[in-house]
One Martini backbone bead per residue (centre of mass of N, CA, C, O) as a GRO file, in nm:
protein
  235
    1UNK     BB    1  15.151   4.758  -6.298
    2UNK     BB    2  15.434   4.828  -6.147
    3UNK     BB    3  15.637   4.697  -5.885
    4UNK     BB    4  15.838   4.765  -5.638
    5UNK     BB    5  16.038   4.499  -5.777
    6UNK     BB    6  16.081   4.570  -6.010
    7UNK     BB    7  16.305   4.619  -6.220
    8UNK     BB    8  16.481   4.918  -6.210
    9UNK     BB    9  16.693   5.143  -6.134
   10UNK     BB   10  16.768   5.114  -5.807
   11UNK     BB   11  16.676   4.825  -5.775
   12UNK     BB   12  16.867   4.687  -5.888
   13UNK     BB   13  17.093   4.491  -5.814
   14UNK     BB   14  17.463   4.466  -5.751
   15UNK     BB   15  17.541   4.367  -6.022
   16UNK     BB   16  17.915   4.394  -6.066
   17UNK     BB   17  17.928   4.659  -5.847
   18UNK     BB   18  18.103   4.496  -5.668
   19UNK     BB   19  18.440   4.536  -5.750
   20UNK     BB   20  18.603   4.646  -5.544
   21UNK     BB   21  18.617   4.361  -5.372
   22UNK     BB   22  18.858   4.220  -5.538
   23UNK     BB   23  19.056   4.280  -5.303
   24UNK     BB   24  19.017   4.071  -5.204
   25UNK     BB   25  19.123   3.736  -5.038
   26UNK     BB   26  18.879   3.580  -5.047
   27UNK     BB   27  18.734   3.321  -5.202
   28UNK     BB   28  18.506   3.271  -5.102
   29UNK     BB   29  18.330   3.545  -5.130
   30UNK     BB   30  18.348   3.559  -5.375
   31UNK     BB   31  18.180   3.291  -5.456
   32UNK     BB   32  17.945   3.373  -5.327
   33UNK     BB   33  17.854   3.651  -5.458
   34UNK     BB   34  17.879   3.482  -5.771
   35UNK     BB   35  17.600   3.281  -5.669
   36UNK     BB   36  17.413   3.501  -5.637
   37UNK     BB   37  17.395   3.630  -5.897
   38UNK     BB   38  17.351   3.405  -6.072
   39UNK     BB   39  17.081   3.335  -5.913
   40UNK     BB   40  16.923   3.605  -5.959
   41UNK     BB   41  16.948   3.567  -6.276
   42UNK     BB   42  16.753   3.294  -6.273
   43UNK     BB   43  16.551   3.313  -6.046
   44UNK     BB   44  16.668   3.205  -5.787
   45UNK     BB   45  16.613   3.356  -5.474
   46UNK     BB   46  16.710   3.152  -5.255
   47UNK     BB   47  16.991   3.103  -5.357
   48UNK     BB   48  17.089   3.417  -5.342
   49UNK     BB   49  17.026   3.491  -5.044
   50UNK     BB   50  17.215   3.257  -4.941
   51UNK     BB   51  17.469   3.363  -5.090
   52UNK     BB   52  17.504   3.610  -4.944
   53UNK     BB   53  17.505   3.531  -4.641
   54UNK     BB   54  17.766   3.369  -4.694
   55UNK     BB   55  17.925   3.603  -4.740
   56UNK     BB   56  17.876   3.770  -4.499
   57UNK     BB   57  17.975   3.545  -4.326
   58UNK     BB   58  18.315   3.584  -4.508
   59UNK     BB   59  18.311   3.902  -4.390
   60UNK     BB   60  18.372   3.853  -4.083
   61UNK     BB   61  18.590   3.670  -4.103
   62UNK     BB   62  18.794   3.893  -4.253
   63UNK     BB   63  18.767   4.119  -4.058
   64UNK     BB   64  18.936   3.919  -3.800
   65UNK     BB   65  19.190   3.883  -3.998
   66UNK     BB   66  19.333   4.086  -3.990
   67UNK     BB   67  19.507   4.361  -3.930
   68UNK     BB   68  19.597   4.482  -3.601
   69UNK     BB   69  19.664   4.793  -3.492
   70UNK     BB   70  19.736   4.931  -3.193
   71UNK     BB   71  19.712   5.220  -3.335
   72UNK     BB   72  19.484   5.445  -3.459
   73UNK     BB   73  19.404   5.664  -3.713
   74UNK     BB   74  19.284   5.942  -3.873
   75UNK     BB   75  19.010   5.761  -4.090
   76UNK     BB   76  18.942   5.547  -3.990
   77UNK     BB   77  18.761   5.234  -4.021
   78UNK     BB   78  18.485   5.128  -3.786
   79UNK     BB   79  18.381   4.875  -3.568
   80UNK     BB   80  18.171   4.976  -3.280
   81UNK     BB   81  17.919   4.719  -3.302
   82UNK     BB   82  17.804   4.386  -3.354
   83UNK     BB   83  17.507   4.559  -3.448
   84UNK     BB   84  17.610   4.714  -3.733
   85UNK     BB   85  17.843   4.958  -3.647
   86UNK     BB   86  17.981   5.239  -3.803
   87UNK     BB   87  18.320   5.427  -3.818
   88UNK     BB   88  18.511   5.740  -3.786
   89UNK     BB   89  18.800   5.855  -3.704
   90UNK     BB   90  18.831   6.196  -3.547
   91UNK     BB   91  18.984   6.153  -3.265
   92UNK     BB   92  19.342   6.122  -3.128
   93UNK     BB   93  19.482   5.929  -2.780
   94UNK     BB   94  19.647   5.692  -2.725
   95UNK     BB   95  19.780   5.726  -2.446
   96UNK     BB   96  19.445   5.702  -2.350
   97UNK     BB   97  19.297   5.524  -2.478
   98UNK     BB   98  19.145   5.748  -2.721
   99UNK     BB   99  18.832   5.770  -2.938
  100UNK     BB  100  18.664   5.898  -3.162
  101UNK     BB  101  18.335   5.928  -3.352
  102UNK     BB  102  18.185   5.882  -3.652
  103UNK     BB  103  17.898   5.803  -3.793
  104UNK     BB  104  17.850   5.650  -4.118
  105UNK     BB  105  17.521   5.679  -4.117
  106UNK     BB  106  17.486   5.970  -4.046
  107UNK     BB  107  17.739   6.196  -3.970
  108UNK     BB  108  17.769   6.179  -3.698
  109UNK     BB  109  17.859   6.220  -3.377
  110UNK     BB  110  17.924   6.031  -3.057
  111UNK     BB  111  17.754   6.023  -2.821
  112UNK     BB  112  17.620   6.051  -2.445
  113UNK     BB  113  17.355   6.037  -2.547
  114UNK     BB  114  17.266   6.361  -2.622
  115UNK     BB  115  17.353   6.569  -2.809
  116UNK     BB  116  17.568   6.829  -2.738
  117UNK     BB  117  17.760   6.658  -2.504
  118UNK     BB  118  17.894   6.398  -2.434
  119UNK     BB  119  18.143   6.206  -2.568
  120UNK     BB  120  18.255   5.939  -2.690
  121UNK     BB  121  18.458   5.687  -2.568
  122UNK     BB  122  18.714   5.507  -2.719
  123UNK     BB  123  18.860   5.179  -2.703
  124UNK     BB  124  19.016   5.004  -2.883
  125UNK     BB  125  18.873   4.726  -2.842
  126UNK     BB  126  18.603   4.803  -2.969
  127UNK     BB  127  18.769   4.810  -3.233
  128UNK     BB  128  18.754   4.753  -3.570
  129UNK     BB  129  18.921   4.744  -3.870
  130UNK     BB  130  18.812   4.859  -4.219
  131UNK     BB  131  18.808   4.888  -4.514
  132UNK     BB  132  18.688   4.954  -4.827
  133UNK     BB  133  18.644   4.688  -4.935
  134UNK     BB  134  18.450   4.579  -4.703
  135UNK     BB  135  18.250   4.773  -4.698
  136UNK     BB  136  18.162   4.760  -4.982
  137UNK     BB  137  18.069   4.461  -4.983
  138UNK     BB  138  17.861   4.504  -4.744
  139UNK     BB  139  17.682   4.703  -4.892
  140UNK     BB  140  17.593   4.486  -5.106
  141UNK     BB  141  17.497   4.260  -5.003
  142UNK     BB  142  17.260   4.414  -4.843
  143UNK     BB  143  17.111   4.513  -5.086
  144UNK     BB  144  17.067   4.257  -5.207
  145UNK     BB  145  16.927   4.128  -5.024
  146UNK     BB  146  16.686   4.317  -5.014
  147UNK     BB  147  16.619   4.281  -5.330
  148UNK     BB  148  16.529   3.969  -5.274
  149UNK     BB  149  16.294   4.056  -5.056
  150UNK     BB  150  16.133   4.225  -5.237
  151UNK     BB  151  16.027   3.998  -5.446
  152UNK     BB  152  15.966   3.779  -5.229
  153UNK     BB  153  15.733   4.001  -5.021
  154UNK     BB  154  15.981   4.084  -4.790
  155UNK     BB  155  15.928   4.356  -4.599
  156UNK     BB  156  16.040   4.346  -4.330
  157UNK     BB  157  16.336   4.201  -4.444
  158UNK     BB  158  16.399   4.456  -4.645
  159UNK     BB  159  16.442   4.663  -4.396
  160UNK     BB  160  16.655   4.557  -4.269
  161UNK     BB  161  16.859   4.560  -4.461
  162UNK     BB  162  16.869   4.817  -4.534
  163UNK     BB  163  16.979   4.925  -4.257
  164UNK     BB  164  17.213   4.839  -4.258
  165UNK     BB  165  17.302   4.976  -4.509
  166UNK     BB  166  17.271   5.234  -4.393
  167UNK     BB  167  17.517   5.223  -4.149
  168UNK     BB  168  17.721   5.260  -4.399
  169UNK     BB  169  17.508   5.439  -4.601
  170UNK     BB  170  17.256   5.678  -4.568
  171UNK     BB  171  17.184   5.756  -4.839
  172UNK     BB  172  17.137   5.531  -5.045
  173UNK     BB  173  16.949   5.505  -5.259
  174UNK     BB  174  16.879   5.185  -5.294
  175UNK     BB  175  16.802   5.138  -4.976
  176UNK     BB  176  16.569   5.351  -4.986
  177UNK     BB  177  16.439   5.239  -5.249
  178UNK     BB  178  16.366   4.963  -5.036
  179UNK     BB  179  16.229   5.063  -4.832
  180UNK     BB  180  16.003   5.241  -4.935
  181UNK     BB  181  15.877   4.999  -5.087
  182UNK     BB  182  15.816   4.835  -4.853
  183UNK     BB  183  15.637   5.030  -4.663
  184UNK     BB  184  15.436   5.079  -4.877
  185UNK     BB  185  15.306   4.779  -4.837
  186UNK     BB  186  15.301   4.766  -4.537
  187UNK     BB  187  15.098   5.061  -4.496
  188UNK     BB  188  15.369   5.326  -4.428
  189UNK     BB  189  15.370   5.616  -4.611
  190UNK     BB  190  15.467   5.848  -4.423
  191UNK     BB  191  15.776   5.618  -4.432
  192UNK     BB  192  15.791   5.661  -4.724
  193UNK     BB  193  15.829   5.943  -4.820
  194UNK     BB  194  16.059   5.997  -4.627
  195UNK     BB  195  16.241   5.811  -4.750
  196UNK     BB  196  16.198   5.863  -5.106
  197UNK     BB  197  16.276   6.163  -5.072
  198UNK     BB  198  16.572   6.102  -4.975
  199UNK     BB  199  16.635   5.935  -5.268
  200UNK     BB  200  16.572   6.229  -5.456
  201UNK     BB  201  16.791   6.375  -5.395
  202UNK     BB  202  17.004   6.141  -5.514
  203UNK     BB  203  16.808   6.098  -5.787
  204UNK     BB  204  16.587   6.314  -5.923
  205UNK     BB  205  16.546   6.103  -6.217
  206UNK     BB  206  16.437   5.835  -6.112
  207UNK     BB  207  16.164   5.690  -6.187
  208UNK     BB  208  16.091   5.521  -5.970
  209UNK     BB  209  16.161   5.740  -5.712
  210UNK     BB  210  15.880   5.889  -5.811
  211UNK     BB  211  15.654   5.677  -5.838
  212UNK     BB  212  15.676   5.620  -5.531
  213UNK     BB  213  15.643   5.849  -5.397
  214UNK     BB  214  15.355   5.918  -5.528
  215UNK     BB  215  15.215   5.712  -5.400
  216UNK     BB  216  15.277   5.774  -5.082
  217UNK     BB  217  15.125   6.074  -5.120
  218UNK     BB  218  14.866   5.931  -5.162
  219UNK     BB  219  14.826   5.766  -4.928
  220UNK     BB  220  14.878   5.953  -4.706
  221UNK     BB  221  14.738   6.240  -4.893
  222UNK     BB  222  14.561   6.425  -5.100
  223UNK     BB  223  14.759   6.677  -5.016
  224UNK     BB  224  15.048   6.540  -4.983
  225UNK     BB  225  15.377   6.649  -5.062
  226UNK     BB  226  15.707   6.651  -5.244
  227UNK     BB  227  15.953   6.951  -5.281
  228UNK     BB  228  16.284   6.948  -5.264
  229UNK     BB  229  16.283   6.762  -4.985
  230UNK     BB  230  15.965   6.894  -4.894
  231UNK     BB  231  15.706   6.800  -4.678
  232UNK     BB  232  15.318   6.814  -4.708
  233UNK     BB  233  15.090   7.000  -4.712
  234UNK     BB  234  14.827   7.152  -4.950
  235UNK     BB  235  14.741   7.460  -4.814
   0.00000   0.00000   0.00000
């Protein structure tokens, strides 16, 4: 039986598929990206996740070397938490130096507290602006790593990667199909099946994502079906 990790559809990391990134003007990050592609591809997983975290590491550095223009427009794309959070600016008050934000990785407004209340305003200096091509490389990267942390058996730090690269894009097929599969390894069955439901949605034809999905409602309950993106019982 082939295993969360075998390679195939969704699963196999993004090597060649972050050219976007060629955009890239460091050439550390690039030569750290293509020392992890090739030791993915010879099966040297130890060293292929080393030189991703090190890319990770010189896309950190490039993005506070960038330009920062002193007041951001609408539809810029900004880090707004340290934490791995990005959005993109949705209203724009210079002069009150107010910045609204939709969250990248939900596709929602950020409020403050509960949805549907007071809006968070964000001052300048909290956000950092951020290309697409450093958005799109650091999104493979993250996958990437996931990726290597799937075949390595290492399910919970597959979770942490691929959750970060939600943050960047919310629905990914890819995160969401290593997310899904690390879930089900976990005994996660539940919050696996809504993963990997999630990911049937944006490639319904994959059958990777078809195969855990399976898997998945079979362990969370023998009646408990997926179909057409909504879950449940069966009867």
């Amino acid at each position: 039986a082939r295993g969360p990790a075998q390679e195939g559809g969704a699963m196999a990391p993004q090597i060649g598929e972050d050219a976007s990134a060629g955009a890239l003007t460091d050439s550390a990050c690039l030569a750290a990206r293509a020392a992890g592609n090739e030791a993915y591809s010879a099966g040297d997983l130890a060293k292929a996740g080393d030189s991703y975290q090190e890319a990770l590491a010189c896309w950190e550095k490039a993005m506070h070397a960038a330009d920062q223009a002193e007041a951001l427009t609408k539809g810029q794309v900004v880090q707004y938490s340290a934490k791995g959070f990005f959005g993109v600016v949705m209203s724009v008050f210079p002069l009150f130096d107010e910045y609204f934000l939709k969250d990248l990785g939900s596709d929602q407004a950020i409020w403050v507290g509960d949805a549907g209340g007071t809006l968070r305003r964000f001052g300048r200096q909290e956000l950092v602006p951020i290309s697409k091509a450093l958005v799109d490389f650091r999104l493979a990267m993250l996958q990437n790593l996931a990726a290597v942390s799937l075949r390595q058996d290492d399910f919970v730090q597959t979770v942490k990667w691929a959750d970060l690269a939600l943050c960047l894009a919310g629905r990914s097929p890819k995160a969401l199909m290593r997310k899904g599969a690390a879930l089900l390894r976990l005994n996660r069955p539940g919050p696996a099946s809504d993963v990997l439901a999630t990911a049937a949605l944006e490639v319904p034809k994959d059958n990777e994502v078809r195969r855990l999905l399976r898997e998945a409602e079979k362990m969370r309950s023998p009646t408990w079906v997926c179909v057409t993106g909504w879950c449940g019982p069966w009867g």
